[in-house]
C-alpha positions in Angstrom: 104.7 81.0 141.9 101.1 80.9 140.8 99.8 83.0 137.7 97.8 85.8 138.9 96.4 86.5 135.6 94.9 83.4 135.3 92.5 84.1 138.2 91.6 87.5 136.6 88.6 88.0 134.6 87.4 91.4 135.9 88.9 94.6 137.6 87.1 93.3 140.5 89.4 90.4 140.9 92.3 92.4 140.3 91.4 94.9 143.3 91.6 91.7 145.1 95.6 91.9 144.9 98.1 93.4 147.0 100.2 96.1 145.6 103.3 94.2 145.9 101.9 91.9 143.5 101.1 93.5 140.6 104.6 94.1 139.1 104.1 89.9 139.0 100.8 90.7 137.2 102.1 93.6 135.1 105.2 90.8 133.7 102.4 88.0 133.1 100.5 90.8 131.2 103.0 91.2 128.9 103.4 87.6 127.8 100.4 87.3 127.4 99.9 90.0 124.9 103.0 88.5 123.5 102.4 85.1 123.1 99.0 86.0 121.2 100.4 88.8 119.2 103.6 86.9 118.1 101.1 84.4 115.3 97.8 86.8 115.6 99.6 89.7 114.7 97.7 93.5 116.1 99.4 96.5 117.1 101.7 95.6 119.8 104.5 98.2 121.0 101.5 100.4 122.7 99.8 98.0 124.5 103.0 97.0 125.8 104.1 100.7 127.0 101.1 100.9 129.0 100.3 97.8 130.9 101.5 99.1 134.4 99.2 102.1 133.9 96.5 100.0 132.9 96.6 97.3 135.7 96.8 100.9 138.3 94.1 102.5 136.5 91.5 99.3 136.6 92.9 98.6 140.5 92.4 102.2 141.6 88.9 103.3 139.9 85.6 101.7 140.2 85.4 101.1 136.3 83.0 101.1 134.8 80.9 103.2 137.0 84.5 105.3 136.8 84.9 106.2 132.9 87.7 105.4 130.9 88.4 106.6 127.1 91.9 104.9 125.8 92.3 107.7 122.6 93.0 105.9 119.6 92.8 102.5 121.2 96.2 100.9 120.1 97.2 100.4 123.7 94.6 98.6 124.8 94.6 95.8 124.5 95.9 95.1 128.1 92.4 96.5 129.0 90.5 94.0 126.9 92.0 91.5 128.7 91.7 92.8 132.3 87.9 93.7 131.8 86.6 89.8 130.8 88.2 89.2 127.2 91.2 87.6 128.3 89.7 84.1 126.5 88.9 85.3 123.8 91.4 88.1 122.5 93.0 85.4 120.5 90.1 86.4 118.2 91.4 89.9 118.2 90.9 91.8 114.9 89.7 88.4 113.0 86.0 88.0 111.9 83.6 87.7 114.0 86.1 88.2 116.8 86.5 91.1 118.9 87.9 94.4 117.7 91.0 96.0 117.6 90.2 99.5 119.2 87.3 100.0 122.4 84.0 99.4 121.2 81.2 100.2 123.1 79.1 97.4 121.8 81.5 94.9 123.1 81.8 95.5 126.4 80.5 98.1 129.1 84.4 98.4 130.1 84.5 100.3 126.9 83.5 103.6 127.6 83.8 105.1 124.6 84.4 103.7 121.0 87.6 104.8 119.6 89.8 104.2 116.5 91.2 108.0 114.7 92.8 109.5 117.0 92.1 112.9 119.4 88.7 111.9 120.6 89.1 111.0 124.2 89.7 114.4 126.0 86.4 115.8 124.3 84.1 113.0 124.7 85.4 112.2 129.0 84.8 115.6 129.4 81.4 115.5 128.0 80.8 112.0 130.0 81.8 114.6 133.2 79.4 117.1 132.2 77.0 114.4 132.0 77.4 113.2 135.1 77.8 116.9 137.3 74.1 117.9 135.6 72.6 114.2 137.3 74.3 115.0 140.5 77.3 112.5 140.1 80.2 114.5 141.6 81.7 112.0 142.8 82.5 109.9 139.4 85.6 110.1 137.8 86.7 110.3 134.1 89.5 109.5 132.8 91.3 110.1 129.4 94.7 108.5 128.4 96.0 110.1 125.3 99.4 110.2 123.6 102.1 112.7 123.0 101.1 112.5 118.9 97.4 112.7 119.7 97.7 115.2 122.1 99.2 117.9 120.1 96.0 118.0 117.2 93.7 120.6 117.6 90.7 118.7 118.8 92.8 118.1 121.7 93.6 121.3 122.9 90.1 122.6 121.7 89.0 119.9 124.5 91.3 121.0 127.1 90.3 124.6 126.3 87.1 123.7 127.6 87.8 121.6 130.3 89.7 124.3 131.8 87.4 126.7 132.3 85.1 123.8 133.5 84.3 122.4 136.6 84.4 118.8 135.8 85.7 116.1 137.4 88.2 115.1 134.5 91.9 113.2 134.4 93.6 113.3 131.5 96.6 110.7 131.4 99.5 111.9 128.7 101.0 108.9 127.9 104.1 110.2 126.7 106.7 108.2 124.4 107.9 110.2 122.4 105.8 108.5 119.3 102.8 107.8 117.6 103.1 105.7 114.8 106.1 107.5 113.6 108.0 109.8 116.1 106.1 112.7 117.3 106.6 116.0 115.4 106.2 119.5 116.5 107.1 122.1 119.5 104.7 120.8 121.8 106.8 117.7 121.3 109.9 119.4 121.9 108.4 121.5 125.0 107.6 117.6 126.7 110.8 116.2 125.6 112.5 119.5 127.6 109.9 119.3 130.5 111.6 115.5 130.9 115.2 116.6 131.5 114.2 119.8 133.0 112.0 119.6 136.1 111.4 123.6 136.4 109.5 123.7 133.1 107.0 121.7 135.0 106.6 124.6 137.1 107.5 127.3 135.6 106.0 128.4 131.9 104.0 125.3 132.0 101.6 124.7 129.3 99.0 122.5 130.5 98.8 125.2 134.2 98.5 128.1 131.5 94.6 126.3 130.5 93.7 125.5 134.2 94.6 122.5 135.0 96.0 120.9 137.9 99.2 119.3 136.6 101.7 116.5 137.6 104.4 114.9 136.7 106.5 114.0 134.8 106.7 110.4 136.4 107.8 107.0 135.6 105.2 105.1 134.0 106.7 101.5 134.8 107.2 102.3 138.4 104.2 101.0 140.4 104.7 103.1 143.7 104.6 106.5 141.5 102.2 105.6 139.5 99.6 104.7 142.8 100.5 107.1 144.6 99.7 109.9 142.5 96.6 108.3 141.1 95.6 107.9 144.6 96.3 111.6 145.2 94.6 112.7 142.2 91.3 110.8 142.6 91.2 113.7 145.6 91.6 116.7 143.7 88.2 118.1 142.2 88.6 119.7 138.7 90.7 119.0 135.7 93.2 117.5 136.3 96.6 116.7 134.2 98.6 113.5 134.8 102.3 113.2 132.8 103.6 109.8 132.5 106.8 108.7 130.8 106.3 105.3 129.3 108.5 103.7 126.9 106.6 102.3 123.6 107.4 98.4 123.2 108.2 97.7 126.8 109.1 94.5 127.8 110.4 93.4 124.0 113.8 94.3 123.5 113.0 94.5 119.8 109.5 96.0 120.1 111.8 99.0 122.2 114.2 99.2 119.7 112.9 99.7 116.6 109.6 101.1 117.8 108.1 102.1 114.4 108.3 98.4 112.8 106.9 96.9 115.9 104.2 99.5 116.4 102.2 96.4 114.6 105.5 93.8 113.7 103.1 91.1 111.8 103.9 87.7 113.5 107.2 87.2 115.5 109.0 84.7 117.1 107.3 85.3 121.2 111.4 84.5 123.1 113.5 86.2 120.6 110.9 88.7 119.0 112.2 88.7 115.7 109.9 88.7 112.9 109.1 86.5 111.2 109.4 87.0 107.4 106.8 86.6 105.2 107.1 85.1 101.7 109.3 87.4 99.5 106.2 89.1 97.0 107.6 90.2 93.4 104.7 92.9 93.8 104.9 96.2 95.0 102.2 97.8 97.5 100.6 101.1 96.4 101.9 103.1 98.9 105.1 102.3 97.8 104.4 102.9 94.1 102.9 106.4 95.3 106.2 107.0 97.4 108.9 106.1 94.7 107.1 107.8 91.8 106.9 110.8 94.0 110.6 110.9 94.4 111.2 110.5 91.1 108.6 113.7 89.9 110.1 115.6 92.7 113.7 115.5 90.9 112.8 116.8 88.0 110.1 119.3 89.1 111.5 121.6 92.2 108.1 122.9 93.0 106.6 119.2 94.1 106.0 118.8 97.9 104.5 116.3 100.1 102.7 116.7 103.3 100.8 114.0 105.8 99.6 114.2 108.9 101.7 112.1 111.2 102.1 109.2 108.1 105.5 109.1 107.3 106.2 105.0 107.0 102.6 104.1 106.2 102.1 106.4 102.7 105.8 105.9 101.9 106.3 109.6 101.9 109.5 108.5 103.9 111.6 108.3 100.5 111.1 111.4 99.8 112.0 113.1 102.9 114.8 111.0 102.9 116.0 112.5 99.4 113.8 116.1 99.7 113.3 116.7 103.7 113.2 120.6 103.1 110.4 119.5 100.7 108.4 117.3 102.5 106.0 117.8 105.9 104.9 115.9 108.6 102.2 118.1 110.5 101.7 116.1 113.0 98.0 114.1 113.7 96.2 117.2 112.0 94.7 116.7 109.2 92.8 120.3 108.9 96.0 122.3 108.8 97.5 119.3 106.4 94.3 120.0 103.8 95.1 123.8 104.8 98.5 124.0 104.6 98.6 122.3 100.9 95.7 125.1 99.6 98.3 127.8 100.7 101.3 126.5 99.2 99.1 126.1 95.6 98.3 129.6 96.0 101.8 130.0 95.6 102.8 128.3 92.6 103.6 125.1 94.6 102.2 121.5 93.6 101.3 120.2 96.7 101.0 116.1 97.4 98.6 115.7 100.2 98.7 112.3 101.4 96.1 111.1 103.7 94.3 108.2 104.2 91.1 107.7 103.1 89.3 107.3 106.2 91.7 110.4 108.2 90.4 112.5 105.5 86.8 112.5 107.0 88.4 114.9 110.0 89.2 117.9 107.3 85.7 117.7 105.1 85.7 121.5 105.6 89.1 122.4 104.8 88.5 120.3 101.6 85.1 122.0 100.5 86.0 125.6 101.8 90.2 125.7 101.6 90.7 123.8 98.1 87.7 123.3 96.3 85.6 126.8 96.6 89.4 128.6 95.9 89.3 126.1 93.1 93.2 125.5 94.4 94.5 122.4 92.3 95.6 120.5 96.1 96.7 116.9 94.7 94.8 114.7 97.5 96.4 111.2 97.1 93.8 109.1 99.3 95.6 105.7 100.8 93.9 102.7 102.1 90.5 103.2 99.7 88.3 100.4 100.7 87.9 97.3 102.6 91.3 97.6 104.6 91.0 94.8 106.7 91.1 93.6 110.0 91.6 97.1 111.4 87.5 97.3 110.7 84.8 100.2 110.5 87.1 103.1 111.6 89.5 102.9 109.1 87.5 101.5 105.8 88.2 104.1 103.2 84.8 103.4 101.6 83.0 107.0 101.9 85.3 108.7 100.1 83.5 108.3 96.9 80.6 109.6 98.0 81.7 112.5 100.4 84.0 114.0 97.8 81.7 113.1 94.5 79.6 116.2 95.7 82.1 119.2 95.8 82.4 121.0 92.9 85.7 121.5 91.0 87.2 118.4 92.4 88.2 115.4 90.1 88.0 111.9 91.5 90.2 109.5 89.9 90.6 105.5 91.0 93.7 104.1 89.2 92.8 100.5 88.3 96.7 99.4 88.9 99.9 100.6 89.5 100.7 101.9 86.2 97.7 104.0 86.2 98.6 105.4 89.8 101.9 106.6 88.2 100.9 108.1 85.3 97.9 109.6 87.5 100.7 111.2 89.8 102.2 112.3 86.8 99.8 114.1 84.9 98.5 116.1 87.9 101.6 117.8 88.6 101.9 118.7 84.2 99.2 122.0 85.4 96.1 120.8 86.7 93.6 123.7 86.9 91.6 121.8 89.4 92.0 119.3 92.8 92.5 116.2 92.4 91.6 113.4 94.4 93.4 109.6 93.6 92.6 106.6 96.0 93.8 103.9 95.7 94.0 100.7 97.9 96.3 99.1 100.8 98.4 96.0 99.8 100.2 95.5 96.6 99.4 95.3 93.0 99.4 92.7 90.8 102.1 94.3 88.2 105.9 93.6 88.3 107.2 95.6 85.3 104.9 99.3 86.7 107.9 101.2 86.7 107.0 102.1 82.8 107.6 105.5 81.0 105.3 108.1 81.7 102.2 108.7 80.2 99.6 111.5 80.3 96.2 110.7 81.5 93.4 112.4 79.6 91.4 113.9 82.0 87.9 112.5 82.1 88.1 109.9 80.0 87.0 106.0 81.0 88.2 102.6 78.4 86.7 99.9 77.3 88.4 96.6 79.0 86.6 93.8 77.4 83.5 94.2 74.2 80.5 92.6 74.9 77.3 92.1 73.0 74.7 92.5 76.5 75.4 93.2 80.0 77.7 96.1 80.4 79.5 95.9 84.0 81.5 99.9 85.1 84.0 99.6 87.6 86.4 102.2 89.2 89.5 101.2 90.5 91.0 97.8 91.5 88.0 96.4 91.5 88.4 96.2 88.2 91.1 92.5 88.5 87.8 91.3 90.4 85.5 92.1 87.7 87.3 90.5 85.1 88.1 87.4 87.0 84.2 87.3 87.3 84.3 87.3 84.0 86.1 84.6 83.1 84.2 82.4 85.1 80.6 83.2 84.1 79.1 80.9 81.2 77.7 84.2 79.7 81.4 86.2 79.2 81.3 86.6 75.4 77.6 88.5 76.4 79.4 90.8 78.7 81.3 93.7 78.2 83.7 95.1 80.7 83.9 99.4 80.7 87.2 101.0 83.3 85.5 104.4 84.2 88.2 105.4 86.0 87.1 109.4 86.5 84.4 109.1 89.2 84.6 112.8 88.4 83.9 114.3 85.7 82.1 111.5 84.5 82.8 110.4 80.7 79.6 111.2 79.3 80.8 110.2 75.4 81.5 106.7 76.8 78.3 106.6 79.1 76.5 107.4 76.2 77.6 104.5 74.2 77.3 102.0 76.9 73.8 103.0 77.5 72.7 103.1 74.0 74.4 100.2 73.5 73.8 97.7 76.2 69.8 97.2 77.8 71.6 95.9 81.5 74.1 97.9 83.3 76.0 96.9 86.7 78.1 99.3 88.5 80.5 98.0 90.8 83.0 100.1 93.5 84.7 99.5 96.7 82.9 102.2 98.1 79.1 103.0 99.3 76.4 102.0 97.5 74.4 105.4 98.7 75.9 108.4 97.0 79.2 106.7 95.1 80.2 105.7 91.5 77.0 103.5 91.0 74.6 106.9 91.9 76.1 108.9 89.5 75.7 106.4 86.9 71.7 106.7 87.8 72.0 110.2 88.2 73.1 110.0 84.6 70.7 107.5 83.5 67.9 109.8 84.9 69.5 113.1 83.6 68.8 111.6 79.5 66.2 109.8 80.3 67.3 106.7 80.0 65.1 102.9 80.6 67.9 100.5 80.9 68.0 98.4 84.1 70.8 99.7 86.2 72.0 97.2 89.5 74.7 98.9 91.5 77.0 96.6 93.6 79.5 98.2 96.2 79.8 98.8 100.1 75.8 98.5 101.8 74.8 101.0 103.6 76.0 99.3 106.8 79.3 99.6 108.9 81.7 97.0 107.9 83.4 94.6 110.7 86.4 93.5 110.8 88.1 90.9 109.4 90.3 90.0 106.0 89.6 91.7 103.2 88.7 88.4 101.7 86.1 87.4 103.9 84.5 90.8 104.5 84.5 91.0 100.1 82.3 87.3 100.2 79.9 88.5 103.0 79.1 91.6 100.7 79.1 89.8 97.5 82.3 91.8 96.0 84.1 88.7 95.7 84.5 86.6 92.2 82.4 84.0 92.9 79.8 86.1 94.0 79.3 88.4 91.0 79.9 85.4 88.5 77.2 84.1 90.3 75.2 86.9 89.9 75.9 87.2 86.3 74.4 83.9 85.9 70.7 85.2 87.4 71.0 88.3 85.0 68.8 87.5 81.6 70.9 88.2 78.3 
């Protein structure tokens, strides 16, 4: 039997099959993904979960003139490779290579560029608008969005719109029961009821209560279903609500069975599917340091709680709900009522742990400036993945955060510059802060052992001196700090330079700015944030403020959007590296 995928570059090909062959096509699929997944490593148990909706969605719409948003992005991958980047997804998530999620710049397939998740429903029912005020009735748009990412509030403030709309609109749940963890909430438990019991479909039905024409629930892996009632669908004018059961991971007995791990497994062996273990690390990764230590203040202070949004396993607030689950709270993809719900807990003599990842934190801006900070509510925001994170790219680089927070009043901004400083950080903001508190801090593991040490109060405010130097004065915040001083080390000029940890982006230590100004005539700045408005402008804002002349150079993320790629390379193409400010160090006159 010949592969059909091999003579597939385009949905154009693929229209070119029968319908009795695409189960063949839908199996080759798979492999595929597979095969290039099992030493590329990407996220894998979605893509597989979708791949018979995929091949039916390309082989019954006229995409791209038909628009198609994948929310999120995770599962599509299948997509990439159907719409002409089958010989080249090895690249996938490398540098250079093609992205993880939909990206509008790579490929007119890509109708929308997507990464956080929630987006799909609102921007597919602006493309329909769109298209209804040029006279293009006749397009369709389509949205396939999950049971997690359906149940945030962008997505029903979407659907609340579409329904009293006229516009030619699909939207696909892609319901498995999971996001990245399992799915939380009563909308979850209302669609896992709707599965068992047909009537709900009919009667009290959610998605018919806001207009929509709704379907389903049907099997997602079962080709006849799955055509026919797209092909019914593309008939119906309106929104329109399709409800497909798909199981996350299919095809990979593993990938089904432990859907959480394999949501992105690393590298695995392609026949058996189990992973492949990487080289045991004596280091711990920061998530984990936050997670433990949080279990550990949690025993002995009964007011502590945690909170994420729909981030369980990836901010390690899973040991606590493990030892503390009346205590701890996943809300679901929803970061606004996460921000929210921690400002009305403080009002009531709570401490709450918000833990959200840097770049998720963007979605609840307002809730930060108008719930927390205005209230002057002392919310403890523990900020995961600060920085370059990797080869997941330019939606989830936590390198704003700096900037975007530095401006709201009342809030402190620490960056703990290892993993005993992230501990004793936790630790003194749950002794009585009178303020929020943001801490960020990186993904991957540190570079201590021994960090489970006795606790120790941080003074609030206050930066140290790292290394004495008789010139050049270099100001770092965070990890970038083990980068600094291996830059150090290998510049000729190290006994000239002097190495200062501010650690408080905010409040500033004036005392020790003071002294470093006064004391040194060149001053470098550097951050694993944005140049414009970070750690490096408040250090001018300072020099300015006193009216100071020394020559300030300010090193950090330009003002650019980062690719993807390993945190390596993407740290030597922006001169963050050790090489690179050792070299730089060299130019500088002493």
């Amino acid at each position: 039997m010949k592969n059909l995928l091999d003579n597939i570059s385009n949905p154009s090909d693929l229209r070119k099959l029968n319908p009795e062959q695409l189960p063949q096509l839908a199996k080759e699929l798979r492999a595929f993904i597979i095969d290039i997944l099992a030493t590329k490593e990407g996220h894998l148990g979605a893509s597989l979960g979708v791949v018979e909706l995929t091949i039916a969605l390309h082989y019954l719409f006229d995409t791209p003139t038909d628009l198609l948003v994948w929310d999120v992005g995770h599962q599509a991958y299948g997509h990439k490779i159907l719409t002409g980047r089958k010989d080249v997804f090895h690249t996938n998530r490398q540098f250079n290579g093609i992205a993880g999620f939909p990206s509008r710049k790579e490929s007119e397939f890509d109708a929308f560029g997507v990464g956080h998740s929630s987006t799909s429903i609102s921007a597919a029912l602006g493309m329909a608008i769109a298209s209804n005020l040029k006279g293009e009735t006749e397009k369709h748009h389509i949205a396939v969005i999950g049971d997690a990412s359906i149940a945030s509030g962008m997505a029903f403030e979407a659907m609340n719109h579409a329904g009293v709309s006229d516009a030619n609109l699909l939207i696909i749940l892609n319901d498995n029961a999971i996001g990245i963890d399992p799915s939380v909430g009563a909308l979850k438990e209302y669609l896992t009821k709707v599965k068992t019991d047909k009537r709900l479909a009919v009667q009290n039905n959610i998605i018919k209560a806001l207009n929509f024409e709704y379907s389903g629930p049907i099997d997602g892996h079962d080709f006849p279903s799955i055509l026919s009632e797209l092909e019914r669908l593309k008939t119906v004018k309106g929104p329109k609500f399709l409800h497909v059961i798909t199981t996350k991971g299919k095809g990979l007995q593993q990938a089904e069975d432990d859907q959480v791990t394999y949501h992105a497994p690393g590298k695995f062996d392609k026949i058996s599917g189990e992973r492949i273990k990487k080289e045991a690390s004596l280091f711990t990764k920061y998530q984990d340091v936050f997670g433990k230590t949080i279990v550990e203040l949690a025993d002995k202070n009964e007011r502590i709680v945690g909170i994420t949004p729909a981030m369980l396993t990836g901010s390690s607030l899973k040991f606590m709900i493990e030892k503390f689950p009346d205590r701890t709270f996943d809300v679901g993809i929803a970061e606004q009522h996460a921000v929210t719900l921690a400002a009305g807990m403080a009002t009531q003599e709570l401490i709450p742990f918000c833990n959200i990842y840097s770049t998720f934190l963007q979605r609840a801006y307002d809730q930060v400036i108008h719930d927390v900070a205005l209230q002057n509510l002392p919310v403890i925001f523990c900020l995961d993945r600060a920085g370059l994170v990797g080869e997941d790219g330019a939606t989830h680089h936590g390198v704003f955060d700096l900037a975007y927070l530095r401006c709201i009043p009342n809030l402190i901004i620490f960056a703990p510059r290892n993993e005993i400083e992230l501990r004793n950080i936790l630790y003194t903001a749950q002794l009585g802060l009178k303020n929020p508190i943001a801490i960020r801090y990186p993904r991957g593991k540190g570079k201590i052992i021994d960090w489970q040490q006795p606790f120790e109060k941080i003074e609030i405010g206050k930066g140290i001196c790292l290394k004495e130097g008789k010139n050049i004065a270099i100001l770092s915040v965070g990890t970038v700090a083990d980068t600094v001083s291996e830059a150090i080390t290998l510049s000729e000029k190290s006994d000239k330079i002097a190495h200062y940890d501010m650690r408080f982006i905010k409040p500033l230590d004036e005392n020790l700015a003071h002294c470093i100004f006064k004391k040194h005539q060149t001053i470098i700045t550097i951050e694993d944030g944005t140049i414009n408005g970070g750690f490096g402008s408040s250090i001018l804002e300072f020099s300015a403020k006193y009216n100071y002349k020394n020559n300030v150079k300010i090193l950090g993320i330009p003002d650019e959007f980062i690719e993807h790629g390993s945190v390596e390379i993407l740290q030597q193409k922006i001169g963050l590296d050790a090489t690179s400010i050792a070299t730089l160090l060299h130019t500088i006159s002493c």
